[in-house]
N, CA, C and O of each residue as an XYZ file, in Angstrom:
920
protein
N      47.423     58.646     38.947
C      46.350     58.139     38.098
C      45.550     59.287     37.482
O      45.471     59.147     36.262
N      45.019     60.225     37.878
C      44.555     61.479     37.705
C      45.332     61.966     36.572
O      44.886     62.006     35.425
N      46.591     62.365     36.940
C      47.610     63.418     35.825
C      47.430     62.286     34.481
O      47.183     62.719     33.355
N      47.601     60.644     34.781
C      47.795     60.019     33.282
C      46.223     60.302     32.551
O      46.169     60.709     31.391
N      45.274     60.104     33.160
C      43.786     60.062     32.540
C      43.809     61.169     32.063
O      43.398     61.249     30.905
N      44.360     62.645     32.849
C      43.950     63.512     31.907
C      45.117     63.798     30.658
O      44.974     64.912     30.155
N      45.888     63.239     30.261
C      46.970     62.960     29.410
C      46.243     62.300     28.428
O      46.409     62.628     27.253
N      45.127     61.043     28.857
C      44.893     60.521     27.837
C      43.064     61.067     27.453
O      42.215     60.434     26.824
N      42.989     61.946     27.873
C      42.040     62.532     27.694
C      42.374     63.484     26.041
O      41.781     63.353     24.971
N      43.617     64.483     26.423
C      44.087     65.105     25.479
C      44.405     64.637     24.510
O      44.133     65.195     23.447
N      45.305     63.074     24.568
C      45.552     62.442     23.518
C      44.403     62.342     22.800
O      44.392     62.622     21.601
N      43.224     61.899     23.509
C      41.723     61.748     22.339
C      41.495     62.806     21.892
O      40.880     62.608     20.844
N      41.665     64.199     22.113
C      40.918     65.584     21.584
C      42.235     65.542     20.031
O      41.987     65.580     18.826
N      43.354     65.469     20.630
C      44.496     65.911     19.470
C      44.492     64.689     18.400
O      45.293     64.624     17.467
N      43.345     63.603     18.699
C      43.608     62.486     17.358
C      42.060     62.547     17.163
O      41.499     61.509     16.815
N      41.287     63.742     17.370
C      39.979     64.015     16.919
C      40.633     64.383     15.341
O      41.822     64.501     15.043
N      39.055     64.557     14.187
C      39.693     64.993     12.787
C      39.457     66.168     13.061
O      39.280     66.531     14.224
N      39.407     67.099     11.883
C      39.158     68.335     11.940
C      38.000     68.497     11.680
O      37.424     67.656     10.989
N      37.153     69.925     12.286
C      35.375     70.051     12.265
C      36.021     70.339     10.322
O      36.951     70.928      9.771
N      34.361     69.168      9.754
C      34.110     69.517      8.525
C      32.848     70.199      8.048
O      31.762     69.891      8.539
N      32.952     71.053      7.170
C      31.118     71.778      7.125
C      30.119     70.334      6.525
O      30.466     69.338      5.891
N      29.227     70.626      6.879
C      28.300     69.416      6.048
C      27.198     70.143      4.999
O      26.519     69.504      4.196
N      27.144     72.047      5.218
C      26.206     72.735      4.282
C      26.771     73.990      3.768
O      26.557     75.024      4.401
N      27.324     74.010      2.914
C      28.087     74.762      2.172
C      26.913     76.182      2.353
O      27.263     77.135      1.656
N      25.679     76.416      3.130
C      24.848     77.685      3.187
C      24.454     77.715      1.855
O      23.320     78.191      1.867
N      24.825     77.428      0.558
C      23.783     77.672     -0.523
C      23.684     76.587     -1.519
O      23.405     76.844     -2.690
N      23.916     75.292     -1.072
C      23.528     74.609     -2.184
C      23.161     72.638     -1.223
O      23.676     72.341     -0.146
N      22.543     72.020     -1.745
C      22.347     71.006     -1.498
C      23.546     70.055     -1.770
O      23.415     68.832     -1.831
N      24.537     70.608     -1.905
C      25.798     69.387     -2.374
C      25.812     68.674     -1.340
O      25.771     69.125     -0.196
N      25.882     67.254     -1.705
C      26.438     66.152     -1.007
C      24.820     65.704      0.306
O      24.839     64.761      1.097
N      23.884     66.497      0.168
C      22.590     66.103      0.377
C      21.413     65.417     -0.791
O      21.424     65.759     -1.974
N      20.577     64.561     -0.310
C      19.669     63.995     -1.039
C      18.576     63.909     -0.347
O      18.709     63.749      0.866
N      16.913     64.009     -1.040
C      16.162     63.917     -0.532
C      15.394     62.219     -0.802
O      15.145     61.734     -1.906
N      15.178     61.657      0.363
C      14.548     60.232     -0.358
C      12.902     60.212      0.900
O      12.855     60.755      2.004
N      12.070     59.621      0.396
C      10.910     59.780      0.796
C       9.878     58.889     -0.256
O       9.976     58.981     -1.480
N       9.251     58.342      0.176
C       7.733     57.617     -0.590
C       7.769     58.745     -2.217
O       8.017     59.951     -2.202
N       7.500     58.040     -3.274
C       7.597     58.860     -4.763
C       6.934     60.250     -5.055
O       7.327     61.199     -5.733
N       5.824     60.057     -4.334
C       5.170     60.973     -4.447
C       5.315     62.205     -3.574
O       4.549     63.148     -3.771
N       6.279     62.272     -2.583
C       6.799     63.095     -2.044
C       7.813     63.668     -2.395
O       7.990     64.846     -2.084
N       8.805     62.899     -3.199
C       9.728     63.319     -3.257
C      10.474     64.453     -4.017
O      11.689     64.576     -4.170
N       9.553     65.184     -4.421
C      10.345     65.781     -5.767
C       8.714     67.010     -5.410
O       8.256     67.663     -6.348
N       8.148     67.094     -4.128
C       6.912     68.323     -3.709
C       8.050     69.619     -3.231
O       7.395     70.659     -3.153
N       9.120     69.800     -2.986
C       9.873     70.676     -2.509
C      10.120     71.108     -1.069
O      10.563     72.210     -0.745
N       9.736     69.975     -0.120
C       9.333     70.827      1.094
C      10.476     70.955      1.958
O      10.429     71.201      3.163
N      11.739     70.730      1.102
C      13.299     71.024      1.864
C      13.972     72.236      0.720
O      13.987     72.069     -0.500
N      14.224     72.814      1.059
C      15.017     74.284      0.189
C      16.182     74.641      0.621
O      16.595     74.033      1.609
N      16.992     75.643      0.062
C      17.914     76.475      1.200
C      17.186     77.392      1.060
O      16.482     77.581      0.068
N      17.254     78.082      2.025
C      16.868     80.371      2.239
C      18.204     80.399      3.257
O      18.759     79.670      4.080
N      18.386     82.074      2.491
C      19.114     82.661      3.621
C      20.214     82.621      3.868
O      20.663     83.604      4.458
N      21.218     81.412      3.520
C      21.976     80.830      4.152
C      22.007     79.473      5.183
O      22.966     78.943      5.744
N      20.358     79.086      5.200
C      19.869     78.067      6.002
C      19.115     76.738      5.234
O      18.535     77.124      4.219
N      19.012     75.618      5.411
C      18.383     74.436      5.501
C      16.887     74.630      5.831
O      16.544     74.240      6.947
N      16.244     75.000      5.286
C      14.207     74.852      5.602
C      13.451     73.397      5.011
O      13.289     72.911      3.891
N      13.079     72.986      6.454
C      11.504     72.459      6.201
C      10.170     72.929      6.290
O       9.548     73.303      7.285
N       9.788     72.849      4.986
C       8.361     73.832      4.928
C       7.185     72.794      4.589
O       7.342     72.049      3.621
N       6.085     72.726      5.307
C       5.117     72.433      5.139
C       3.962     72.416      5.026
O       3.052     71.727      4.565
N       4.313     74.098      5.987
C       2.817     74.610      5.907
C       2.223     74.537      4.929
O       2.729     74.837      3.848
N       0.563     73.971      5.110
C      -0.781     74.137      4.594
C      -0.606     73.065      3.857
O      -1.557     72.700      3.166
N       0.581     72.344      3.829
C       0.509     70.790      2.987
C       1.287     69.704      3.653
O       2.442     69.293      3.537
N      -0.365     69.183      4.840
C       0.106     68.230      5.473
C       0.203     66.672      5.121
O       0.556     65.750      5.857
N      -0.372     66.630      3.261
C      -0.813     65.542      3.010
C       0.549     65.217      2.559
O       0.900     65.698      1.482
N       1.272     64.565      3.135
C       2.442     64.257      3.073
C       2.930     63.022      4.078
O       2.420     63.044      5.199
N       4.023     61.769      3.740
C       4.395     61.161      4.513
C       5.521     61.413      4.742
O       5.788     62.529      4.298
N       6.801     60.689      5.479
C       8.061     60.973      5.890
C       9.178     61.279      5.099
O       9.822     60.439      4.469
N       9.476     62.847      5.142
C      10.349     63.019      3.783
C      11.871     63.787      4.834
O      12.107     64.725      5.596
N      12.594     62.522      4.140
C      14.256     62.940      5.170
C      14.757     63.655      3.867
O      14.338     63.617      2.710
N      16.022     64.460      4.582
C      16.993     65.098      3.823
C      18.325     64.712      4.100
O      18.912     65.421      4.918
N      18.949     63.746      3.608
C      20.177     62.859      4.044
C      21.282     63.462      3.449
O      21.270     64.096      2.394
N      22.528     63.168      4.389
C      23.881     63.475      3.912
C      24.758     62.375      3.799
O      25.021     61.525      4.650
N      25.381     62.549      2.097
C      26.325     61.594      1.777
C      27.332     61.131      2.994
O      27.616     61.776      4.003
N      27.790     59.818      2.602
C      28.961     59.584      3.710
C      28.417     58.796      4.654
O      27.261     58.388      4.537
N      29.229     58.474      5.757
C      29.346     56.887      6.267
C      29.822     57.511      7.596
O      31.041     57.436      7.446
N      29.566     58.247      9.156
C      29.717     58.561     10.256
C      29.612     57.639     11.040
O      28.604     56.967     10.823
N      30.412     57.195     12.136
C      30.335     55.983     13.697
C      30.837     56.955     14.705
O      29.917     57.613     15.192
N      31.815     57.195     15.087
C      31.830     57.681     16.496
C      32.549     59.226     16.027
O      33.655     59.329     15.496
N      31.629     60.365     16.365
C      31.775     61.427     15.865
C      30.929     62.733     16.978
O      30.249     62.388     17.945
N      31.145     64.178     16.600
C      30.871     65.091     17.490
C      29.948     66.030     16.183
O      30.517     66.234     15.111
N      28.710     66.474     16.385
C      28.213     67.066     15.305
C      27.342     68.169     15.924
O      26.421     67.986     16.719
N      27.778     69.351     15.433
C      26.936     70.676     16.273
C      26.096     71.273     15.385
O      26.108     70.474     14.448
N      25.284     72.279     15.043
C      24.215     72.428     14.273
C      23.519     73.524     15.011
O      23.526     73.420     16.237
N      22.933     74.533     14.495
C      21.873     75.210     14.963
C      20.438     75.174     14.284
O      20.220     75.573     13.140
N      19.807     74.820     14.859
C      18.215     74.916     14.676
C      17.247     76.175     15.387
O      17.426     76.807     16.429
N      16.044     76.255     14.258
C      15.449     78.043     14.404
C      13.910     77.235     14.227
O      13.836     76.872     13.053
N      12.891     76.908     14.857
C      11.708     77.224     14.753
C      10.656     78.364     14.773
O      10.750     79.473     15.298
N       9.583     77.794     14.038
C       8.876     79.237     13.432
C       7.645     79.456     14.482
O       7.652     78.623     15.388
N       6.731     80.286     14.529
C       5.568     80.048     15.839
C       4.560     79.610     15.090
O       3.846     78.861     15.757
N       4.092     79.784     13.717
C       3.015     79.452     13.114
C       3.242     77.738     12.981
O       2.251     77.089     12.647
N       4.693     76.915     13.271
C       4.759     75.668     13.069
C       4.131     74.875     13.874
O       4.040     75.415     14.977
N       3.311     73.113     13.828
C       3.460     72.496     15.027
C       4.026     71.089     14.667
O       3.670     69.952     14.976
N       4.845     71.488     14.045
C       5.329     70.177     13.423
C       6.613     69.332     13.983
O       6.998     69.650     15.108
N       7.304     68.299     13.313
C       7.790     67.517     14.600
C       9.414     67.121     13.617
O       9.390     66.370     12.642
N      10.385     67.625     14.000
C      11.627     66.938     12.941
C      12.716     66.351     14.077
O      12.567     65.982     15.242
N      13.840     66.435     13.219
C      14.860     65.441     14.268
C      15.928     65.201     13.639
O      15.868     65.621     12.483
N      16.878     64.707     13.899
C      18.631     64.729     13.459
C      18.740     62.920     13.440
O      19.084     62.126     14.316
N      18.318     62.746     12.149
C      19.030     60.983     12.445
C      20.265     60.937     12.425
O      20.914     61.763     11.784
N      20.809     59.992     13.100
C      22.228     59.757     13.010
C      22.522     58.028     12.793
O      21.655     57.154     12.784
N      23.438     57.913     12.690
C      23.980     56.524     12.602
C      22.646     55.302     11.761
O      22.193     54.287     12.290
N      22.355     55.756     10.600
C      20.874     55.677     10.420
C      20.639     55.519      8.716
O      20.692     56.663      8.266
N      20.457     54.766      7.865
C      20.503     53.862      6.700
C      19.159     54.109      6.232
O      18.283     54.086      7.096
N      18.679     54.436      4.544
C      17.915     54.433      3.988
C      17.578     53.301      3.271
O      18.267     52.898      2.334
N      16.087     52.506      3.826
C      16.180     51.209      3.150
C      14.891     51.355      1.942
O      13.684     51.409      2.178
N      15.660     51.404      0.425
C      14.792     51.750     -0.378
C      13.618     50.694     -0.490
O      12.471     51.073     -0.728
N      13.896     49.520     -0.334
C      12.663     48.472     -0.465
C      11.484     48.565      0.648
O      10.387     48.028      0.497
N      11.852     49.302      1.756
C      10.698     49.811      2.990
C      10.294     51.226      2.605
O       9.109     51.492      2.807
N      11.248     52.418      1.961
C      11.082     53.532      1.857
C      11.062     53.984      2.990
O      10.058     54.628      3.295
N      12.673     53.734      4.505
C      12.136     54.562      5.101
C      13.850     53.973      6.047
O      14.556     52.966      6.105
N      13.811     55.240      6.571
C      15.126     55.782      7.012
C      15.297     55.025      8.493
O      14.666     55.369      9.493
N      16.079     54.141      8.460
C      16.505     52.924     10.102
C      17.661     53.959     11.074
O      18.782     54.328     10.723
N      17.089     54.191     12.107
C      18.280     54.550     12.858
C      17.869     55.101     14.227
O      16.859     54.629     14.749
N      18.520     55.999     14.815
C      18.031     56.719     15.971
C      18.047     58.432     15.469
O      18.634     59.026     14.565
N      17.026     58.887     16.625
C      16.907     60.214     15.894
C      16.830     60.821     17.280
O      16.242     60.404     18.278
N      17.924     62.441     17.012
C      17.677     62.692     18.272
C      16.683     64.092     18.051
O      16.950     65.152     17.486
N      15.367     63.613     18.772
C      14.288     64.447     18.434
C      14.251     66.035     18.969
O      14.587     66.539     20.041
N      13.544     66.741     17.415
C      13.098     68.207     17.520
C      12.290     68.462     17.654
O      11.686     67.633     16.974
N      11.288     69.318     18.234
C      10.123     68.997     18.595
C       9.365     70.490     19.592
O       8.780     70.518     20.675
N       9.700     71.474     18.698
C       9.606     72.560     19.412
C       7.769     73.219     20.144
O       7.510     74.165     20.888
N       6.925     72.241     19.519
C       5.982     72.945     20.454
C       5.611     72.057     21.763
O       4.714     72.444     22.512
N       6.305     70.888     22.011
C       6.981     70.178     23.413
C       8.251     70.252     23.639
O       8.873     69.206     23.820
N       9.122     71.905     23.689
C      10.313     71.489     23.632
C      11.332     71.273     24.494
O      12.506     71.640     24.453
N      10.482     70.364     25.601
C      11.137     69.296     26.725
C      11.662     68.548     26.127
O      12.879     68.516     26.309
N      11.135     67.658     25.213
C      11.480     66.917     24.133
C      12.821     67.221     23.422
O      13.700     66.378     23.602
N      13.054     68.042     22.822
C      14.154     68.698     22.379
C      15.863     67.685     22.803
O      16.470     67.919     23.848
N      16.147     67.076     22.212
C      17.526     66.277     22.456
C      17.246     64.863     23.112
O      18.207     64.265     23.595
N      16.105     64.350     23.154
C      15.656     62.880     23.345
C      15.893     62.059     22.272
O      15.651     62.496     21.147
N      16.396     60.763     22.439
C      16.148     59.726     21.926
C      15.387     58.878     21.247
O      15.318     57.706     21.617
N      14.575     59.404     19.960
C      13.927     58.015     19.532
C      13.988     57.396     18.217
O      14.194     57.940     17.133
N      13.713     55.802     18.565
C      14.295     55.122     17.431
C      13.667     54.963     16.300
O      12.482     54.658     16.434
N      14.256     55.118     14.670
C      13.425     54.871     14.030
C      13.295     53.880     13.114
O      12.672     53.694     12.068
N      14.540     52.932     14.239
C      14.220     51.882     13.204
C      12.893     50.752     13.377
O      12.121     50.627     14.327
N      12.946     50.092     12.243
C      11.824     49.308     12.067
C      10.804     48.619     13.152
O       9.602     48.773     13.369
N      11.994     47.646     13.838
C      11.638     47.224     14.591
C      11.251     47.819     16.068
O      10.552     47.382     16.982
N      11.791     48.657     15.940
C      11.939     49.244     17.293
C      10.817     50.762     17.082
O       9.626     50.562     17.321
N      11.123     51.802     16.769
C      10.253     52.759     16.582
C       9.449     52.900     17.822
O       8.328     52.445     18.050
N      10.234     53.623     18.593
C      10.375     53.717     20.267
C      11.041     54.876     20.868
O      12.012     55.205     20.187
N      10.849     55.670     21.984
C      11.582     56.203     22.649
C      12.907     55.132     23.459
O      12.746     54.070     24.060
N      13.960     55.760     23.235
C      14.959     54.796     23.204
C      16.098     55.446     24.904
O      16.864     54.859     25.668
N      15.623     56.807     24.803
C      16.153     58.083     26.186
C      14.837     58.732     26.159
O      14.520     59.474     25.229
N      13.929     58.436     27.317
C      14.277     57.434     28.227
C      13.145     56.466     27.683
O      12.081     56.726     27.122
N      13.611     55.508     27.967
C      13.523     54.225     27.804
C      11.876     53.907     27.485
O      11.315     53.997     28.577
N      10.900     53.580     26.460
C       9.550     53.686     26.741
C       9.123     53.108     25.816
O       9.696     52.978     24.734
N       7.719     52.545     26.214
C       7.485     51.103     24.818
C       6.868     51.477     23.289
O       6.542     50.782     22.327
N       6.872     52.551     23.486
C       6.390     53.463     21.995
C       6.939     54.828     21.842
O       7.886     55.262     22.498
N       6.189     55.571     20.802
C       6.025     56.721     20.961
C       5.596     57.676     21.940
O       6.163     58.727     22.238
N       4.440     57.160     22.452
C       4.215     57.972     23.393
C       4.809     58.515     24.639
O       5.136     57.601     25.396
N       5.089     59.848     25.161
C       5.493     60.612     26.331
C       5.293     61.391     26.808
O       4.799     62.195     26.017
N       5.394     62.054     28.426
C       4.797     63.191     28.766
C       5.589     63.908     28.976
O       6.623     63.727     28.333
N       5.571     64.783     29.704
C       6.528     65.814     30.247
C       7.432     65.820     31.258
O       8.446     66.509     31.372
N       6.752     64.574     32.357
C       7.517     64.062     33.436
C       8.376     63.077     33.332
O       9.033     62.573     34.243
N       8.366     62.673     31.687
C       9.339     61.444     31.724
C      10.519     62.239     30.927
O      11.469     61.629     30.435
N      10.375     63.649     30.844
C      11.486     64.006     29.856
C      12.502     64.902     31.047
O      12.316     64.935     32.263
N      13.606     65.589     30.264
C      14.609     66.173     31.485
C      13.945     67.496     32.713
O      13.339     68.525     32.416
N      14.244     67.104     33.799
C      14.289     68.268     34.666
C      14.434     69.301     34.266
O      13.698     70.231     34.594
N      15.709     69.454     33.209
C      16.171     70.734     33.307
C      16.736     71.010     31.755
O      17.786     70.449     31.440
N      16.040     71.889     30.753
C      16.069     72.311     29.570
C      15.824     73.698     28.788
O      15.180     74.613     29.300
N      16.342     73.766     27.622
C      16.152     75.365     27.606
C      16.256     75.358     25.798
O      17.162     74.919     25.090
N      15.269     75.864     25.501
C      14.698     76.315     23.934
C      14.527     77.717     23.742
O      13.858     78.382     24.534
N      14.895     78.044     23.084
C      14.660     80.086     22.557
C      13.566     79.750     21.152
O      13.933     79.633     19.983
N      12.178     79.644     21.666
C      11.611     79.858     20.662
C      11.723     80.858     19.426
O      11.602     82.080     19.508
N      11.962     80.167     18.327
C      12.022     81.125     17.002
C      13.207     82.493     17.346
O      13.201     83.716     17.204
N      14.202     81.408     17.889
C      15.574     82.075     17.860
C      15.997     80.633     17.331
O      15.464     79.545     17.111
N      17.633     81.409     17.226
C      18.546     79.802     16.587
C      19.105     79.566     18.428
O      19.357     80.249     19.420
N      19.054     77.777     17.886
C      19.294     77.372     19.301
C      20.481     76.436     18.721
O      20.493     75.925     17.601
N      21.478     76.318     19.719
C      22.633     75.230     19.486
C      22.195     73.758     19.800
O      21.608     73.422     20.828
N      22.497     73.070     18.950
C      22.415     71.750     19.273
C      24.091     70.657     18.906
O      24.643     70.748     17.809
N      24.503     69.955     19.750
C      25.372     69.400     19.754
C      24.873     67.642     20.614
O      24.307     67.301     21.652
N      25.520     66.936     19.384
C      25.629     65.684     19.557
C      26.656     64.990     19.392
O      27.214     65.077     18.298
N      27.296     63.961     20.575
C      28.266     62.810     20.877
C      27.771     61.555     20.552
O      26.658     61.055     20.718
N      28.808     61.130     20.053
C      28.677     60.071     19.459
C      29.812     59.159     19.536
O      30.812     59.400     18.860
N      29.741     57.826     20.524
C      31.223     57.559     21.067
C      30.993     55.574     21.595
O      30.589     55.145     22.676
N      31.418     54.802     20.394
C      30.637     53.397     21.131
C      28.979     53.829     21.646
O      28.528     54.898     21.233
N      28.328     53.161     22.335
C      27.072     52.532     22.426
C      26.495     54.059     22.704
O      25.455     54.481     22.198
N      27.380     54.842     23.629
C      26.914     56.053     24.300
C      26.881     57.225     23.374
O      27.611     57.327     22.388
N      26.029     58.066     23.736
C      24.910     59.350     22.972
C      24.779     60.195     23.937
O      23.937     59.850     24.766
N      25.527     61.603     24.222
C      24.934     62.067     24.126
C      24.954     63.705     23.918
O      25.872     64.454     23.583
N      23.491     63.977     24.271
C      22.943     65.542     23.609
C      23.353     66.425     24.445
O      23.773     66.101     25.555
N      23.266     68.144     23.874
C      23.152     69.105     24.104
C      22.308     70.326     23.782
O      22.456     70.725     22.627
N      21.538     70.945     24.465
C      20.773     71.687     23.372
C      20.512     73.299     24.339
O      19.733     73.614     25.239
N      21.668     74.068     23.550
C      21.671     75.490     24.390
C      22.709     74.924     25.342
O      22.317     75.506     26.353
N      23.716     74.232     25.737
C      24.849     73.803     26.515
C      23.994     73.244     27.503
O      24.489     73.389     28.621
N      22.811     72.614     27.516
C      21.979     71.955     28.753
C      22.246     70.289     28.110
O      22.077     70.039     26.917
N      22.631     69.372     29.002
C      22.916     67.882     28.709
C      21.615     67.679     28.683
O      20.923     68.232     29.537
N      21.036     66.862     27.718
C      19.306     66.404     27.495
C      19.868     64.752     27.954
O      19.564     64.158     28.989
N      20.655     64.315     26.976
C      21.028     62.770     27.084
C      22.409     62.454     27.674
O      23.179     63.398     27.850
N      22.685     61.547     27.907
C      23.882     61.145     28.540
C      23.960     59.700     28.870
O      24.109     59.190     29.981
N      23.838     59.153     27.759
C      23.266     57.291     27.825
C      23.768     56.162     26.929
O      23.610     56.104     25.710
N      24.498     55.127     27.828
C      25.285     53.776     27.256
C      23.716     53.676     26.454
O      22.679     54.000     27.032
N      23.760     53.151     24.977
C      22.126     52.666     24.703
C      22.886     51.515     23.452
O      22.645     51.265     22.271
N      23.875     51.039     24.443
C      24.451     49.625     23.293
C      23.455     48.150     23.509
O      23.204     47.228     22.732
N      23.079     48.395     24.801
C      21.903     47.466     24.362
C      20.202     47.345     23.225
O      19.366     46.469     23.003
N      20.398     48.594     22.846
C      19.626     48.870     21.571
C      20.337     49.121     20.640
O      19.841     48.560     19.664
N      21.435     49.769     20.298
C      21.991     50.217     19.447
C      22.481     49.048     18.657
O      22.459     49.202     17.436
N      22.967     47.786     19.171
C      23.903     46.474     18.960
C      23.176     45.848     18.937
O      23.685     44.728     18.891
N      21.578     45.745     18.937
C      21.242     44.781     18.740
C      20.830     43.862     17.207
O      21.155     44.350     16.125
N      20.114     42.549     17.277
C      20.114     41.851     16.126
C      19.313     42.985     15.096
O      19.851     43.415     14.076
N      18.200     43.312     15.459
C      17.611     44.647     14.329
C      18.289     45.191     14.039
O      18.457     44.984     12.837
N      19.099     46.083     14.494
C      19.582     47.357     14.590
C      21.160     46.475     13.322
O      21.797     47.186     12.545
N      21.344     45.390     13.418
C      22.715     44.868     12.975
C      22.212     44.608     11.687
O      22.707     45.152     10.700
N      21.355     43.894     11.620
C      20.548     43.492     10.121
C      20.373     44.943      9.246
O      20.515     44.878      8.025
N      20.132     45.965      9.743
C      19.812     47.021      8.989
C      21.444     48.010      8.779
O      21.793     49.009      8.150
N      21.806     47.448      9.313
C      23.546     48.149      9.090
C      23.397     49.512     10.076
O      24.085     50.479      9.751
N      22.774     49.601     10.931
C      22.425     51.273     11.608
C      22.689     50.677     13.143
O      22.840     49.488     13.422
N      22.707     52.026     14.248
C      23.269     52.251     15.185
C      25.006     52.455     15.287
O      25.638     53.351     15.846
N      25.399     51.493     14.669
C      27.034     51.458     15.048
C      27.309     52.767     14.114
O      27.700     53.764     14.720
N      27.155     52.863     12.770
C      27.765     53.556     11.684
C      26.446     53.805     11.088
O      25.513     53.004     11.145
N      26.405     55.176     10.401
C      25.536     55.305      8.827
C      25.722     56.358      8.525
O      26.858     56.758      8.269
N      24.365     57.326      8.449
C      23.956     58.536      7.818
C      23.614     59.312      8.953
O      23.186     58.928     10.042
N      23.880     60.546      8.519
C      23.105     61.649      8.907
C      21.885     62.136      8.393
O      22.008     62.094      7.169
N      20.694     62.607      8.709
C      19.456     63.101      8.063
C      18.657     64.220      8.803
O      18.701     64.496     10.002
N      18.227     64.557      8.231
C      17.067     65.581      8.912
C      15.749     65.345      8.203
O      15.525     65.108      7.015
N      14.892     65.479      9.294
C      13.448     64.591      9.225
C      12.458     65.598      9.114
O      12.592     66.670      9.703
N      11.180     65.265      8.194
C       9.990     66.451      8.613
C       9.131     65.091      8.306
O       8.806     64.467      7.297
N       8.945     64.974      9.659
C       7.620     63.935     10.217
C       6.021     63.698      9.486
O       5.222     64.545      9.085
N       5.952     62.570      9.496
C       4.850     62.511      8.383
C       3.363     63.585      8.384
O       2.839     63.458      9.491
N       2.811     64.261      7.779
C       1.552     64.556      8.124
C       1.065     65.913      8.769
O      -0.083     66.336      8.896
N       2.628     66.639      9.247
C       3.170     67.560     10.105
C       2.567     68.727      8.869
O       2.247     68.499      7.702
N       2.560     70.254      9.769
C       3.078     71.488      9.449
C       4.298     71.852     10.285
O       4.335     72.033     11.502
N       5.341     71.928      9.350
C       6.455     71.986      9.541
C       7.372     73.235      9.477
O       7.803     73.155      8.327
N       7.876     74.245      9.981
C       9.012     75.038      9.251
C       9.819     75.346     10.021
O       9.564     76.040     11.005
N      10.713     74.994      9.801
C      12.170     74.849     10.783
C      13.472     75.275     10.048
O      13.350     75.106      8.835
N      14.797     75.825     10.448
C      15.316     76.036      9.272
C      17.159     75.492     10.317
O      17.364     75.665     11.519
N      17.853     75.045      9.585
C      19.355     74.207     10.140
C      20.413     75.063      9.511
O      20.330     75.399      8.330
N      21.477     75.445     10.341
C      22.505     76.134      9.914
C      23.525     75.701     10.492
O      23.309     75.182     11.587
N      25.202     75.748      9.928
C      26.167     76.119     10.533
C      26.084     74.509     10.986
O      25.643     74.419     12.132
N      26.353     73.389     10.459
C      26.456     71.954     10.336
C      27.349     71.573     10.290
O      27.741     71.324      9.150
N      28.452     71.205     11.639
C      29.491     70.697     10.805
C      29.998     69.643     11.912
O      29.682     70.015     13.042
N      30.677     68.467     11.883
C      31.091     67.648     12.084
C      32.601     67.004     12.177
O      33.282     67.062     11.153
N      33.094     66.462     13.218
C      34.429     65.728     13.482
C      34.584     64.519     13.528
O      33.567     63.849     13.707
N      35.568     63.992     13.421
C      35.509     62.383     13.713
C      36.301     62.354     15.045
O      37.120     63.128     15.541
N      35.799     61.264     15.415
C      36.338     60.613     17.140
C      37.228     59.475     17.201
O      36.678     58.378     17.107
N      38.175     59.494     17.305
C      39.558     58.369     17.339
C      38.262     57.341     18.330
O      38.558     56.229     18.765
């Protein structure tokens, strides 16, 4: 039983697709920015460098402005490095499986949160869709959280680039951040549910990157790229 499982273990890696880039390092192809009107077109997503920046400093009068990637992702492996700044205290996050609904102006899905001046936080769960708009890992009736409800055991390189890797496989999620497991959670009883189905999100959607409403923000994403999961 052992020798076949790990047979069919391999079979899943060799009918994985191939890693695809999602940021070509100098141009916004195949990204869009959508956000309330009056945000949208203030600049506070760029490339530098070779990198993805959210900038916000000194202009917090701002509401929730995502930076979404074309295309249609469900059960997939997506790695990424993220770099926070020290002058930031602002709050972003990696939506995934996650739908822009233009008549709400506002992005349905789960997000697995960034959050570097709590960065216990760092590879948690929370939801942003409508109904829900909740910590989703671990489990909690809002936004709100402390430090004792987040992982034992985590690791952030302030204002270094840090690895982040996310699974994505049926109901289950989960994170990595610096090769430390943050998540590791069936969450098909949120993910499947009637909200979550009405809005077309959890099972399948988008990818995005978030700079949280109201925030000073500057964070910068590199080296994005993504597989698909038989």
């Amino acid at each position: 039983m052992r020798f076949a499982a790990l047979i069919l273990v391999f079979a899943s890696f060799s009918l994985a697709g191939e890693w695809q880039s999602l940021f070509d390092g100098k141009s916004f192809d195949g990204w869009r920015v959508e956000a309330k009107p009056a945000d949208r077109n203030r600049g506070f997503w760029s490339v530098v460098d070779g990198a993805i920046r959210a900038d916000s400093m000194g202009r917090k009068d701002h509401d929730y402005v995502w930076l979404i990637r074309d295309g249609e992702f469900a059960d997939f492996e997506l790695h990424l490095q993220v770099r926070d700044y020290p002058e930031s205290t602002g709050n972003s996050g990696v939506q995934i499986r996650s739908r822009w609904d233009a008549a709400k102006e506002w992005l349905h899905g789960p997000q697995v949160d960034i959050h570097p001046p709590t960065p216990w936080r760092n590879g948690l769960i929370y939801d942003e869709t409508w109904e829900a708009r909740r910590w989703i890992h671990p489990s909690l009736p809002n936004w709100d959280i402390a430090p004792e409800q987040g992982p034992s055991t985590w690791t952030w390189r302030a204002g270094e680039w840090n690895q982040m890797e996310i699974l994505c496989r049926g109901g289950r999620i989960t994170t990595k951040v610096n090769g430390v497991v943050i998540t590791d959670k069936d969450l098909s009883a949120v993910l499947f549910d009637e909200a979550h189905q009405n809005h077309r999100v959890g099972r399948s959607g988008q990818i995005a990157l978030q700079l949280h409403t109201r925030d000073e923000l500057k964070i910068e994403f590199k080296d994005i790229r993504i597989r698909t999961l038989p």
